[in-house]
C-alpha positions as CSV (number, residue, x, y, z in Angstrom):
1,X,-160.8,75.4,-7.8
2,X,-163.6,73.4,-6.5
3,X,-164.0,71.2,-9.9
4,X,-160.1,70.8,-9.7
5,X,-160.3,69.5,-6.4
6,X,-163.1,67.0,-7.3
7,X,-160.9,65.9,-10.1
8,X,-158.1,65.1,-7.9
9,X,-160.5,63.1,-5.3
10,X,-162.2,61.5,-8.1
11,X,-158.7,60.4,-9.6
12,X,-157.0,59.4,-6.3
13,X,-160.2,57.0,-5.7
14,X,-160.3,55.5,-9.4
15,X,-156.3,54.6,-8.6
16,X,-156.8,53.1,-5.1
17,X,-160.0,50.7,-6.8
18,X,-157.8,49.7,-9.8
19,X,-158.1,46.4,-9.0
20,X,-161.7,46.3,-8.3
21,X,-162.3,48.6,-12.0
22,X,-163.6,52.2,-12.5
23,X,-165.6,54.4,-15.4
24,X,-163.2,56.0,-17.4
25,X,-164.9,58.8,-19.7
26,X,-163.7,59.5,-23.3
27,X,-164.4,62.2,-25.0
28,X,-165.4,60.5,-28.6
29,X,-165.3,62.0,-32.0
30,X,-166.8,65.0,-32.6
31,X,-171.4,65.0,-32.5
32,X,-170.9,61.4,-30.8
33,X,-170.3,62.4,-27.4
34,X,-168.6,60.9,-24.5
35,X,-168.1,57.5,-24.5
36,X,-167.5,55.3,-20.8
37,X,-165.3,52.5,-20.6
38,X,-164.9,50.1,-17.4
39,X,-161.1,49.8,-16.7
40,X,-159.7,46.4,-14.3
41,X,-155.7,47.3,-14.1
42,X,-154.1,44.6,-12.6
43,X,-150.4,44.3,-10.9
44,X,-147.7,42.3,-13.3
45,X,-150.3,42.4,-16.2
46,X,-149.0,40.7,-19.5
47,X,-151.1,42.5,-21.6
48,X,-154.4,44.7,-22.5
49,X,-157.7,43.5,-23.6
50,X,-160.1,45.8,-24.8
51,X,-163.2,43.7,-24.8
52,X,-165.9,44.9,-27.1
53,X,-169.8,43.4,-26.1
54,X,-171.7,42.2,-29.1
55,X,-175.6,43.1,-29.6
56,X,-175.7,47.0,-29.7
57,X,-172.2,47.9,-27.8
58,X,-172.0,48.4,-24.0
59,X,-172.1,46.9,-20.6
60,X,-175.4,48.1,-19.1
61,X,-175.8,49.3,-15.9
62,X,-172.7,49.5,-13.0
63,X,-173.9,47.5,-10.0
64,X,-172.4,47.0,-6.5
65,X,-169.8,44.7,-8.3
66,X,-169.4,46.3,-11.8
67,X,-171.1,46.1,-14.6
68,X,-174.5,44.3,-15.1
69,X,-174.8,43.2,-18.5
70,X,-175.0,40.1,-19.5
71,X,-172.7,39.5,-22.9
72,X,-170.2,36.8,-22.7
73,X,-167.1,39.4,-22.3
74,X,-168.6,41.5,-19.7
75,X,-169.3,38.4,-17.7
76,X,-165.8,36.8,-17.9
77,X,-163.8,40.1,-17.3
78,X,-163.0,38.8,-13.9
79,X,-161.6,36.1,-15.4
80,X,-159.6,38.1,-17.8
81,X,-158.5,40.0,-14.8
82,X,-157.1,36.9,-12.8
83,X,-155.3,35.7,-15.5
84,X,-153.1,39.1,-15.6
85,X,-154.5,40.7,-17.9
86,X,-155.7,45.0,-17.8
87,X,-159.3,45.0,-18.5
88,X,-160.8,47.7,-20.8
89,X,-164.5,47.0,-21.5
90,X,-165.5,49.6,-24.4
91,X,-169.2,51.3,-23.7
92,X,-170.8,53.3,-26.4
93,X,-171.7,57.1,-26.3
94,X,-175.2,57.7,-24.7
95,X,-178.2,56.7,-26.3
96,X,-176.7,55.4,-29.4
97,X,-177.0,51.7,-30.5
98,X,-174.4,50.1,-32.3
99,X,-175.6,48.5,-35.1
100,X,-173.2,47.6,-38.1
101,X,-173.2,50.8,-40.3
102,X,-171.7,52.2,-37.1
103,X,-169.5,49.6,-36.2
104,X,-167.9,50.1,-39.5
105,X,-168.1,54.5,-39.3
106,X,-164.5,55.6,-39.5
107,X,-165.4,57.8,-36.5
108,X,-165.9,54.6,-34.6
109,X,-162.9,52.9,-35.6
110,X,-161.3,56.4,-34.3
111,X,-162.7,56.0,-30.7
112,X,-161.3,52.4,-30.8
113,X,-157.5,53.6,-31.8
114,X,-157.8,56.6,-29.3
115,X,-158.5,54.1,-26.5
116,X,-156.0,51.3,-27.8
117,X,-153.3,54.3,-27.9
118,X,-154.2,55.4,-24.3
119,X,-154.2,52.6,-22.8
120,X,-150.8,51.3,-24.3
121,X,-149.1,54.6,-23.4
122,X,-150.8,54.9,-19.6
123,X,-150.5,51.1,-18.7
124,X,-147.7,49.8,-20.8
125,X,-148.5,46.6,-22.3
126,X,-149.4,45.3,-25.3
127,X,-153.0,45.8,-25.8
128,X,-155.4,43.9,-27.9
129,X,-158.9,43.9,-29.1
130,X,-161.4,40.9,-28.2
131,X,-165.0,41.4,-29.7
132,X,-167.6,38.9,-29.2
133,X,-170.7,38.6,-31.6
134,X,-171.7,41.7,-33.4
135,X,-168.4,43.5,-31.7
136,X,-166.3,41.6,-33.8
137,X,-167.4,43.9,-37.0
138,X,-165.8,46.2,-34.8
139,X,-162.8,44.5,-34.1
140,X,-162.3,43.4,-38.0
141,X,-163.1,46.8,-38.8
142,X,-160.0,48.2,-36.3
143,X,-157.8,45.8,-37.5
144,X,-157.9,46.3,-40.9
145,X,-157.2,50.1,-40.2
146,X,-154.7,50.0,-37.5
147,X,-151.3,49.7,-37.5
148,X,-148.8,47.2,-35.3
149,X,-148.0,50.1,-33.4
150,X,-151.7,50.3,-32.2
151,X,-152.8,47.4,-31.8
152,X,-150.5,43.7,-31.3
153,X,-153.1,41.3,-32.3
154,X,-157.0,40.5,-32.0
155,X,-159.4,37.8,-31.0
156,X,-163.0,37.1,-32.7
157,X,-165.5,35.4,-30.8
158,X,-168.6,34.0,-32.1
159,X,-168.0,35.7,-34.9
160,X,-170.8,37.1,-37.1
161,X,-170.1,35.7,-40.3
162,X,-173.5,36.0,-42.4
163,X,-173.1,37.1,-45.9
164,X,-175.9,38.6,-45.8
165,X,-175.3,41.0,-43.0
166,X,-172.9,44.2,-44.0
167,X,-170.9,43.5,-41.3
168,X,-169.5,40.3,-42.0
169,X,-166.2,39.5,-42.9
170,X,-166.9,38.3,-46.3
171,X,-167.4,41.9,-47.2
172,X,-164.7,43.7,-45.2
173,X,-161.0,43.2,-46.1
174,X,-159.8,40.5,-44.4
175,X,-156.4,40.1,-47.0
176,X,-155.0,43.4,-45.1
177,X,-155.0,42.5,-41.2
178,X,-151.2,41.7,-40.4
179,X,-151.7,41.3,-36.9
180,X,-152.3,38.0,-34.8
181,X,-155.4,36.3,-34.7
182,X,-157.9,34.1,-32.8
183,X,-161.0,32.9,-33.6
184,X,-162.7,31.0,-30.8
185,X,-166.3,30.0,-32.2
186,X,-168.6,27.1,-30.2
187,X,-169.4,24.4,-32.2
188,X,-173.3,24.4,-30.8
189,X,-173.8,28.2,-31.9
190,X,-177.1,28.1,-33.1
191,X,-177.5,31.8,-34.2
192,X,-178.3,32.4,-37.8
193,X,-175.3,34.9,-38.3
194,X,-172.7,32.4,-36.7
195,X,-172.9,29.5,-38.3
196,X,-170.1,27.5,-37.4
197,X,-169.5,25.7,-40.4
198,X,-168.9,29.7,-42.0
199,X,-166.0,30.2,-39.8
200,X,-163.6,27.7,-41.5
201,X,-164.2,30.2,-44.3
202,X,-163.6,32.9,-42.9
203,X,-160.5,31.6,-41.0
204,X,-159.0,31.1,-44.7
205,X,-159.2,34.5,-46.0
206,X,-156.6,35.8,-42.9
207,X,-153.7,35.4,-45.6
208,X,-151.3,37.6,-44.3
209,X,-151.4,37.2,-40.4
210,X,-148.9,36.5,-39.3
211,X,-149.9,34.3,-37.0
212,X,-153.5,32.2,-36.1
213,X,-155.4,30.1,-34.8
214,X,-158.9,29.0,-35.0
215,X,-160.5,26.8,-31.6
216,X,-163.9,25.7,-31.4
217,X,-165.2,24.5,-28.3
218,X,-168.3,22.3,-27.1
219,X,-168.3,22.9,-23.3
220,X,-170.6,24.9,-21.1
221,X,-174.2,23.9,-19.9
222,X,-177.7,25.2,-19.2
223,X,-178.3,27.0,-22.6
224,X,-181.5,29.4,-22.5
225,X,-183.1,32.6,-24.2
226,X,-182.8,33.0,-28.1
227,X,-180.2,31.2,-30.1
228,X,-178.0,34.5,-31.0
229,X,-178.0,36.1,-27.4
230,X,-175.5,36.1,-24.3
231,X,-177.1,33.0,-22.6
232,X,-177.1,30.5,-25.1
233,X,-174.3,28.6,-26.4
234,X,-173.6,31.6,-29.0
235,X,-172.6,33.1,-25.4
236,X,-170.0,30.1,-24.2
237,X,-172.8,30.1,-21.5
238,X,-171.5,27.7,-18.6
239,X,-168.2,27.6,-19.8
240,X,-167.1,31.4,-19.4
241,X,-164.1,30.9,-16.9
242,X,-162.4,28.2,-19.8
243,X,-162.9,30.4,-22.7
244,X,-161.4,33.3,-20.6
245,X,-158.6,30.8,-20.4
246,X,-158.4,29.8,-23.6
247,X,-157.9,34.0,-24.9
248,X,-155.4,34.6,-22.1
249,X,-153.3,31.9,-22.9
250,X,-153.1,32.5,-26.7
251,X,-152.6,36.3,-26.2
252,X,-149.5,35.4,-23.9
253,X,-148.1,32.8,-26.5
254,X,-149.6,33.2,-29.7
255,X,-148.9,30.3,-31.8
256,X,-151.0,28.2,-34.9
């Protein structure tokens, strides 16, 4: 009675700070464990972006005013959020990293369509992935898997496109996602596995969506850190709030 009665409390208090976000736990694949996921439901939202961090999956720690890490989606979720959009940032079960063999484990792809179908039943919108980095393996990955009744389209930013990386798109199935898609991609990117002039490439092999679009950008300011982290241009560092725009806008009219 006591645990049901937490439950309740902890329930009524994650629905009266929607609008600030909350910790949703779900319950993974079996031997993975739990997995957390940082939830911004907005009033009138158009739609639901499931933003997926790059490097080894998740948004570190949860601060005064949300999460504190630092990858290029987990900073702009505010901006997400202002543009009417639900905000689900995907974590990763306890002490496991996300490296690529996982990103492209069927039980991962799993946890991804569980979430996507949870969150388009509970908030009733169209709900979309948006990986940045190394999290667009995973969104590739998803796409390629799900169907339209899933998902309504994707965005890849800063795409790793490396051949030489098992990840990368060259080596996944591009010829069978039938969903929208953006790539947004900064011209200055100076990280080894995103080498802008790739992406054109890359771009090509989408044959049968039915819709994209491919942007590259050259704003921001104040790069630092190593080339392929959240802080240099690989990161839209200084220019967060206009690539938030950029997503919003093309997930509310998708167009080529």
């Amino acid at each position: 009675m006591i645990r049901l009665l937490l439950l309740i409390l902890w329930l009524a208090s994650g629905a009266a700070q929607a609008s600030e976000g909350r910790v949703i736990w779900y319950p993974g694949q079996a031997g993975t464990g739990r997995f957390p996921v940082w939830e911004m439901e907005v009033p009138h939202a158009a739609a639901s972006v499931i933003l997926l961090p790059g490097g080894n999956g998740g948004f570190g720690n949860i601060g005064e005013n949300g999460p504190l890490g630092g990858n290029f989606l987990v900073r702009a979720r505010n901006s997400f959020a202002q543009r009417n959009l639900n905000v689900l940032i995907m974590g990763k079960p306890r002490n496991l990293d996300l490296d690529d063999s996982i990103r492209l484990a069927s039980w991962h792809g799993k946890d991804i369509e569980s979430l996507a179908q949870d969150a388009k039943a509970r908030l009733g919108k169209p709900v979309w992935l948006v990986g940045t980095s190394s999290g667009t393996v995973s969104t590739i990955a998803a796409a390629i898997t799900l169907e339209a009744s899933v998902l309504d389209g994707i965005v890849l930013t800063s795409s790793t496109v490396h051949p030489n990386l098992i990840g990368s798109p060259f080596h996944q199935s591009l010829d069978r996602i039938r969903l929208p898609v953006l790539m947004l991609h900064h011209q200055r990117d100076a990280c080894w596995a995103c080498e802008p002039s790739m992406v054109a490439d890359v771009f090509k092999r989408l044959t049968q969506a039915p819709v994209k679009k491919m942007i590259l950008v050259s704003g921001g300011a104040n790069p630092t850190g190593p080339f392929c982290e959240a802080f240099h241009w690989h990161g839209f560092v200084g220019m967060e709030d206009e690539a938030a725009g950029l997503i919003a806008d093309w997930i509310k009219a998708p167009s080529n």
